[in-house]
C-alpha positions as CSV (number, residue, x, y, z in Angstrom):
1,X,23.9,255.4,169.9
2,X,26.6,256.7,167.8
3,X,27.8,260.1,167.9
4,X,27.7,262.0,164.7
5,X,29.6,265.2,163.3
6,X,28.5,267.0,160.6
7,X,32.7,267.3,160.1
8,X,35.4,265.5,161.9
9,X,37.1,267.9,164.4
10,X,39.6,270.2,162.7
11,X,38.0,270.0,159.5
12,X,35.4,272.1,157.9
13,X,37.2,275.4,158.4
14,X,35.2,278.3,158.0
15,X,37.6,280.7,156.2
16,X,39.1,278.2,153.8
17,X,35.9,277.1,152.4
18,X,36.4,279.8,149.0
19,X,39.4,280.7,147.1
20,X,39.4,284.5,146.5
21,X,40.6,286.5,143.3
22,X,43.6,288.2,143.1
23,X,42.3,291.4,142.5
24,X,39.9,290.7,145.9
25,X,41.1,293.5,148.6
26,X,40.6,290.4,150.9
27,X,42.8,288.0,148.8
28,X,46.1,286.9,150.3
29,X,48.2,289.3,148.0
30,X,46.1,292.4,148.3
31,X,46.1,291.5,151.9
32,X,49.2,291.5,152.6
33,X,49.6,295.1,150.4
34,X,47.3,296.5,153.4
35,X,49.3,294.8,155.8
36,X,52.3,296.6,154.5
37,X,50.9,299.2,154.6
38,X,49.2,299.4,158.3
39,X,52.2,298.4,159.7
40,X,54.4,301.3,157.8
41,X,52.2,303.8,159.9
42,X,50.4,305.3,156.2
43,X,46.9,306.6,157.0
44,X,45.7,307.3,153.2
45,X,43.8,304.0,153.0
46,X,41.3,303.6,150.6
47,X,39.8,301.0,149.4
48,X,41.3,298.6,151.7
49,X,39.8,300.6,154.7
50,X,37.0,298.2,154.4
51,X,38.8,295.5,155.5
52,X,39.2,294.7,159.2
53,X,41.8,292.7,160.5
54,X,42.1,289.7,163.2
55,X,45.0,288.3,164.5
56,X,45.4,285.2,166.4
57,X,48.6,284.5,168.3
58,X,50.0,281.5,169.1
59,X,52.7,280.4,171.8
60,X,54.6,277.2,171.5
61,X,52.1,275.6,169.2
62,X,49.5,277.3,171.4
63,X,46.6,280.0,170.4
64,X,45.5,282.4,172.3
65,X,42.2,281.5,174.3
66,X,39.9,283.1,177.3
67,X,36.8,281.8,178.4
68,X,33.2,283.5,179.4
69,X,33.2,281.6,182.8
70,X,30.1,280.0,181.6
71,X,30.7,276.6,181.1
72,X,27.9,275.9,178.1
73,X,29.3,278.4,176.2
74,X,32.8,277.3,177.0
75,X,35.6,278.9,175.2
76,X,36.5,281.5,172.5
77,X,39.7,282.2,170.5
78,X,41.6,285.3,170.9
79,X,41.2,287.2,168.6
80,X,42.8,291.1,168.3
81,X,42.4,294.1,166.0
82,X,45.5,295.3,164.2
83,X,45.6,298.3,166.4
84,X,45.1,295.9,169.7
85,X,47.9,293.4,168.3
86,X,50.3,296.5,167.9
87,X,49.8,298.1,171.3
88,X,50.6,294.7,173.1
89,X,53.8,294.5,171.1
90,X,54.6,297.5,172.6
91,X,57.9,297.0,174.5
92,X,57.8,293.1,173.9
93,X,60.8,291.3,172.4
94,X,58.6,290.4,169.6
95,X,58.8,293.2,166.8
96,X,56.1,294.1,164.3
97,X,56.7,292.9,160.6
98,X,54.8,292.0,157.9
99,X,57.0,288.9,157.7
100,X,55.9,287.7,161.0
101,X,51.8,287.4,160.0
102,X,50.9,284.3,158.4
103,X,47.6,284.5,156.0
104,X,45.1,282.1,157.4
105,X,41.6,283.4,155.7
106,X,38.7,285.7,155.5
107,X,35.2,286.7,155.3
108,X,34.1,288.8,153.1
109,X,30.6,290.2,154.5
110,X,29.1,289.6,150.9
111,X,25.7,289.4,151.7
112,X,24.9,292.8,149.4
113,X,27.4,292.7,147.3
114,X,29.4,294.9,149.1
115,X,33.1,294.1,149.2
116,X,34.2,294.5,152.5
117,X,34.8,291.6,155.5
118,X,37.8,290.5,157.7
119,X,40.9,288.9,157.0
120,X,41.7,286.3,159.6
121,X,46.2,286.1,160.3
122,X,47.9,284.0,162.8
123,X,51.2,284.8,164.2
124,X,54.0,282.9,166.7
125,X,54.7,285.3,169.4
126,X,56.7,282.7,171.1
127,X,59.8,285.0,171.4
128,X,57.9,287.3,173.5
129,X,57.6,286.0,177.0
130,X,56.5,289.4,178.7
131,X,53.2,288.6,176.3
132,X,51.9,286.0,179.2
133,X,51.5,288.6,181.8
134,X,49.8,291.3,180.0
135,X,47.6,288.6,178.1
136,X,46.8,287.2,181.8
137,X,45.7,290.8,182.9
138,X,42.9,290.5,180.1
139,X,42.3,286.6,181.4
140,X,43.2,285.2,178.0
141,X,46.0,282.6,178.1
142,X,48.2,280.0,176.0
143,X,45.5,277.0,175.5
144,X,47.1,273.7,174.4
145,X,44.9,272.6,171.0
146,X,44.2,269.5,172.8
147,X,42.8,271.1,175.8
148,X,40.8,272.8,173.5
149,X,39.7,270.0,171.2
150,X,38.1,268.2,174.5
151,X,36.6,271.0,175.7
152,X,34.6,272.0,172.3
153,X,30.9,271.7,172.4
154,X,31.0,269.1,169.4
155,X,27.4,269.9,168.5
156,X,28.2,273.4,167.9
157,X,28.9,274.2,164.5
158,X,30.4,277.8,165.4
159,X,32.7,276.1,168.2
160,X,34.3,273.3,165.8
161,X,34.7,276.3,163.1
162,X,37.1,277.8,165.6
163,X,38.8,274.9,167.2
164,X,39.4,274.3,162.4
165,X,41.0,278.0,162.2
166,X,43.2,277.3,164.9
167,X,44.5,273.8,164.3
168,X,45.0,274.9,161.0
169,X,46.9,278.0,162.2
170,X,49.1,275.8,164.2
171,X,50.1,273.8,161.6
172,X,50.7,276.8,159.2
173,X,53.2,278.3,162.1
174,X,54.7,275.1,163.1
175,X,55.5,274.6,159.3
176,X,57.2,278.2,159.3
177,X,59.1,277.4,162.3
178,X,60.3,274.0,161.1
179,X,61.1,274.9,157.9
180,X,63.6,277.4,157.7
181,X,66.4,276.6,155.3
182,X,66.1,275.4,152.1
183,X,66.6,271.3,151.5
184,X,68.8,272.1,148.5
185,X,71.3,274.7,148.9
186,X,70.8,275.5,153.1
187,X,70.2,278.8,152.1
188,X,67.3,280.7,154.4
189,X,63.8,280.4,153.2
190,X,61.7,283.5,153.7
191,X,57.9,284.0,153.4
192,X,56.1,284.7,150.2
193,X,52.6,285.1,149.4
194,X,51.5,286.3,152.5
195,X,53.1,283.2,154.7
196,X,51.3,280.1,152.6
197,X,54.9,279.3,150.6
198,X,58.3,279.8,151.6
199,X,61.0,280.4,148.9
200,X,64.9,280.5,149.3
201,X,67.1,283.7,148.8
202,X,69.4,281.9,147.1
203,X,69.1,283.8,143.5
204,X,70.8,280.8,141.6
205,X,68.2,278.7,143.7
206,X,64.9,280.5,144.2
207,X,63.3,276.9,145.2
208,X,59.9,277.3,146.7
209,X,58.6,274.9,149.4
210,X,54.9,274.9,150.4
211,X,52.9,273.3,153.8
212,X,53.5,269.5,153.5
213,X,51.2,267.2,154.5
214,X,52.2,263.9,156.2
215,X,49.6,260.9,155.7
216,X,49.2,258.4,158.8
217,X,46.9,255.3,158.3
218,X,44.9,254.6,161.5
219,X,42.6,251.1,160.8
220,X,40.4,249.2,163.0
221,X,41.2,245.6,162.1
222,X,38.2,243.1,162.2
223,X,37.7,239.3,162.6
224,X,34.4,238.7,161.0
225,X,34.2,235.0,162.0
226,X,34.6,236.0,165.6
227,X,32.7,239.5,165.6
228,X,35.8,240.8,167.6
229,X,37.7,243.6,166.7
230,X,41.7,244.4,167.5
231,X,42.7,247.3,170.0
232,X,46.1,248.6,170.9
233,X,47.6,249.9,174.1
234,X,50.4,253.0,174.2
235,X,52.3,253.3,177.2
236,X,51.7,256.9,176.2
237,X,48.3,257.2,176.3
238,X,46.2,256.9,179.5
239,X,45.4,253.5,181.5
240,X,42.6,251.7,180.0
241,X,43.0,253.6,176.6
242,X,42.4,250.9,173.9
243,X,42.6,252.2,170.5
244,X,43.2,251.5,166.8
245,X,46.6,250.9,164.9
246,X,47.9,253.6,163.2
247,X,51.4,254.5,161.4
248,X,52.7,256.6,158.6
249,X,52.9,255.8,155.2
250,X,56.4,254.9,153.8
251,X,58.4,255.7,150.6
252,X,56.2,254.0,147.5
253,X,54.0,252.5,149.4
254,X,50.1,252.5,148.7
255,X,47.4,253.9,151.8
256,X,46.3,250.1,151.9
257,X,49.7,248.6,151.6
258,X,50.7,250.3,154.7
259,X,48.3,249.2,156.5
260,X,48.8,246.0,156.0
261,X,52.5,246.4,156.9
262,X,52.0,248.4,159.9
263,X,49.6,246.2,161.5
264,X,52.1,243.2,160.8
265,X,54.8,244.7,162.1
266,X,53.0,245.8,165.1
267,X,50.8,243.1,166.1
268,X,52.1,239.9,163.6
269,X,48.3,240.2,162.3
270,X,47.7,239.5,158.6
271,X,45.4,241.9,156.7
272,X,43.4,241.2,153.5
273,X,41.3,243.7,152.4
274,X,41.0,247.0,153.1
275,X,38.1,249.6,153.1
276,X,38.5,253.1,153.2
277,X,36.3,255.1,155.9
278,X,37.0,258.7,156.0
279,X,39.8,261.1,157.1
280,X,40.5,263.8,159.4
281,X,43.4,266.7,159.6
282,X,45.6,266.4,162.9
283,X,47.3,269.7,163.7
284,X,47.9,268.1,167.3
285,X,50.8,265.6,166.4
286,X,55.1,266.1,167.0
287,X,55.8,269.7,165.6
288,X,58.2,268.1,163.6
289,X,54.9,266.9,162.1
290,X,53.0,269.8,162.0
291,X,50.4,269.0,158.7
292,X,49.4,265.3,159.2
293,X,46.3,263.8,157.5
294,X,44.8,260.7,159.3
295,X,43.1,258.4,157.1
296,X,41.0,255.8,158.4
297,X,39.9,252.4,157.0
298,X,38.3,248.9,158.1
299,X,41.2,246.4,157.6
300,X,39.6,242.7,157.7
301,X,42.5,240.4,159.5
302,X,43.2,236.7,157.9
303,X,45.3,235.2,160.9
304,X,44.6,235.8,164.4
305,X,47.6,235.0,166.5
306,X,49.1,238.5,167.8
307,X,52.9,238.8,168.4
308,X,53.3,242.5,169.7
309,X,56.1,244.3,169.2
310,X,56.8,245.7,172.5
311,X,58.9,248.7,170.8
312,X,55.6,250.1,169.3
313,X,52.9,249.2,171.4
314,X,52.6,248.2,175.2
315,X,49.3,245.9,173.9
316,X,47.1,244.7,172.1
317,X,44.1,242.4,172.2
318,X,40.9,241.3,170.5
319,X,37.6,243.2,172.1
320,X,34.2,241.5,171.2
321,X,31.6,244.2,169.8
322,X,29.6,243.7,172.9
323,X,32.5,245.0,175.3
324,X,33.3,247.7,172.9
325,X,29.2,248.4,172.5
326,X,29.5,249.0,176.6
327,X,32.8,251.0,176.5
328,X,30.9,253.4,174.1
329,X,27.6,253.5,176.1
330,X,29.1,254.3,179.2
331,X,32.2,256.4,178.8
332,X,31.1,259.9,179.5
333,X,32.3,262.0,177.3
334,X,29.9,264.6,178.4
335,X,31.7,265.1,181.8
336,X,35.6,264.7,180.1
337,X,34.4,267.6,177.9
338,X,33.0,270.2,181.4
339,X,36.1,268.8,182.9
340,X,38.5,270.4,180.1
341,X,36.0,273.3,180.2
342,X,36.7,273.8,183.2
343,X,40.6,273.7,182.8
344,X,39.9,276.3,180.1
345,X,38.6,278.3,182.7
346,X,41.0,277.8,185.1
347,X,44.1,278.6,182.8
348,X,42.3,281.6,182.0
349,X,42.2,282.9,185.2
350,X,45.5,282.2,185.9
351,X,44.7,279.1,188.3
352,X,45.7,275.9,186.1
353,X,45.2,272.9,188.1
354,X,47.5,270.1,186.7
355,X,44.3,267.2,186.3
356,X,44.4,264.5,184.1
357,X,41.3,264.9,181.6
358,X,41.1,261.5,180.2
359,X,40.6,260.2,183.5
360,X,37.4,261.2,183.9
361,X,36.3,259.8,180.4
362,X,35.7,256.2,182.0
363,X,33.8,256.8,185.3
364,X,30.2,255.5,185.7
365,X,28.4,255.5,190.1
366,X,32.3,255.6,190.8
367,X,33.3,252.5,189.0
368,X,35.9,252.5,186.2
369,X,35.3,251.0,183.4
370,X,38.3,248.1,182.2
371,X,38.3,249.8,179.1
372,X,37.5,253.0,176.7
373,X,38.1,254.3,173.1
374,X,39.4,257.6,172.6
375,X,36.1,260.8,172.0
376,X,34.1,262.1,169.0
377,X,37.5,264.4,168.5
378,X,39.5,261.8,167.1
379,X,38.9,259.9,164.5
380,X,39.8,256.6,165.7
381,X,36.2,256.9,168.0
382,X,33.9,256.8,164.3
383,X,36.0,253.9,163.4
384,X,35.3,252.0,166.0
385,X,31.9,253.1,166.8
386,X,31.0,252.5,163.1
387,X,31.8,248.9,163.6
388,X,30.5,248.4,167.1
389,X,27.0,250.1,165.9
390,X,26.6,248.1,162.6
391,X,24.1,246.0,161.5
């Protein structure tokens, strides 16, 4: 049977979900007012007393993560308090600004009307390598996002709100990091509105710049008269990975244009038409790509001959549904997600074990399966599986 998600992974992020006003003490710019504030050492708070503030760090693209040791439960994000954030900076290389704290959300605890809650931030402490040992001596650690992303209980609403927050907050921070002078003038570009824009300091300039986001077509092409469907191969990817085309959209081109060109220039394969599926954001890509959207459709091929361009891909082949129907059935995702889990653990601890996690995706009575598609965390597994599983 399929699997289903109420969201794709790294979607439905809890504290995006409402835009607050301006005069909100949880909005981004009174926010940041009581950032200023905090961080200026004032103690004559008021109203914005009620807020309480969580910050997520991040090293090298990755967030802060420790886990309970018990494996259903998994993982959690690692979260601080202000006061907690600002105690571990303490002697670090990494000094405490209000430029340095990205805005990421909040929740504002509004079941009475009462306007209180917590204001979510995420900051890049990669500067500050004494930060691993003393975040070790509390077993929280540096979790890459895709560690992460296999080792999230995808039935778990709570879990895939957290795994949203922090691919989110990655590709807010890699955005800062990337984009640091402005396209026009070179000038510097410095953080406004509480890290969501950038503007130059340039005062004959003054260009603002927001988060961009880059669109990549992934598409599962289909021979209808020969109920087969086409899979690439990346040298990149694991052995036995089989997955869909995919490649970004170009200058003037339309979603279903490129993929028609991209599967052309990939795999000589002629497209006609072109459904759209559904989409999923991919904070997990080059960081020189932090923000990229994947949008999937169901591309229906009109020539069959494939040509591979041995630049791009290192196959590619047409699967019958009943090989890909089998893949599905018996990869077991179940065990690559305890196995990351497990990592998780590990890394937290301090006793990373270099393991390859895909490799125990397609492994069924000790046999390996010739092929397997990619998990529930990618969106290239509902294309395929919505094919394979059709009437």
């Amino acid at each position: 049977m399929p699997i289903t998600l109420k969201s794709p992974v790294f979607a439905g992020n809890p504290i995006r979900s409402k835009t607050p006003k301006p005069t909100d003490p949880f909005s981004p710019t009174q926010a940041f007012e009581t950032l200023k504030i905090l961080i200026s050492g004032q103690t004559h708070i008021q109203e914005p007393s009620l807020l309480t503030f969580k910050i997520l760090p991040f090293r090298k693209g990755r967030p802060l993560a420790g886990s309970s040791g018990d494996l259903v439960k998994k993982w959690h994000l690692g979260w601080l308090t202000f006061d907690e954030f600002k105690v571990v900076l303490e002697g670090s290389e990494v000094s405490l600004s209000e430029e340095l704290l990205v805005y990421l959300g909040y929740d504002d605890g509004d079941d009475e009307g009462e306007k209180s809650g917590v204001v979510y931030w995420g900051v890049d402490v990669s500067l500050g390598d004494g930060l691993v040992q003393k975040f070790g001596s509390q077993q929280l650690s540096f979790v890459q996002l895709t560690t992460l992303m296999v080792a999230t209980d995808w039935a778990d609403d709570k879990a895939m709100g957290q795994l949203a927050i922090a691919g989110y907050a990655r590709a807010l921070l890699e955005w800062h990091t990337t984009s640091r002078f402005c396209g026009s003038c070179g000038e510097k570009l410095i953080p406004i509105e509480a890290g969501r824009r950038k503007q130059c300091i340039n005062e004959s300039c003054k260009k603002r710049i927001y988060p961009r986001v880059d669109p990549v077509v992934i598409m599962l092409v289909i021979d209808k008269e020969n109920d087969r469907a086409l899979f690439s191969k990346h040298s990149r990817l694991v052995p036995r990975m089989w997955s869909c085309l995919s490649g970004f959209l170009e200058p003037g081109e339309s979603l279903e244009e490129a993929v028609r060109r991209e599967t052309w220039e990939e795999t000589g394969i002629e497209v006609g038409e072109v459904i759209y599926h559904s989409s999923q954001p991919w904070p997990v890509g080059s960081s020189s790509m932090p923000c990229q959207l994947m949008v999937g459709f169901l591309a229906y091929a009109t020539s069959f001959e494939i040509n591979v361009d041995k630049k791009e891909l290192e196959d590619a082949a047409w699967h019958s549904r009943e090989d890909v129907k089998r893949a599905l059935t018996l990869t077991e995702y179940g065990k690559a997600q305890k196995t990351a889990a497990t990592k998780v653990d590990q890394i937290c601890k301090g006793v990373e074990k270099g393991q390859n996690l895909a490799a125990d995706f397609g492994v069924e009575s000790g046999e390996l399966l010739p092929m397997f598609v990619p998990g529930p965390f990618a969106i290239a597994h509902h294309l395929i599986s919505s094919w394979a599983h059709q009437v």
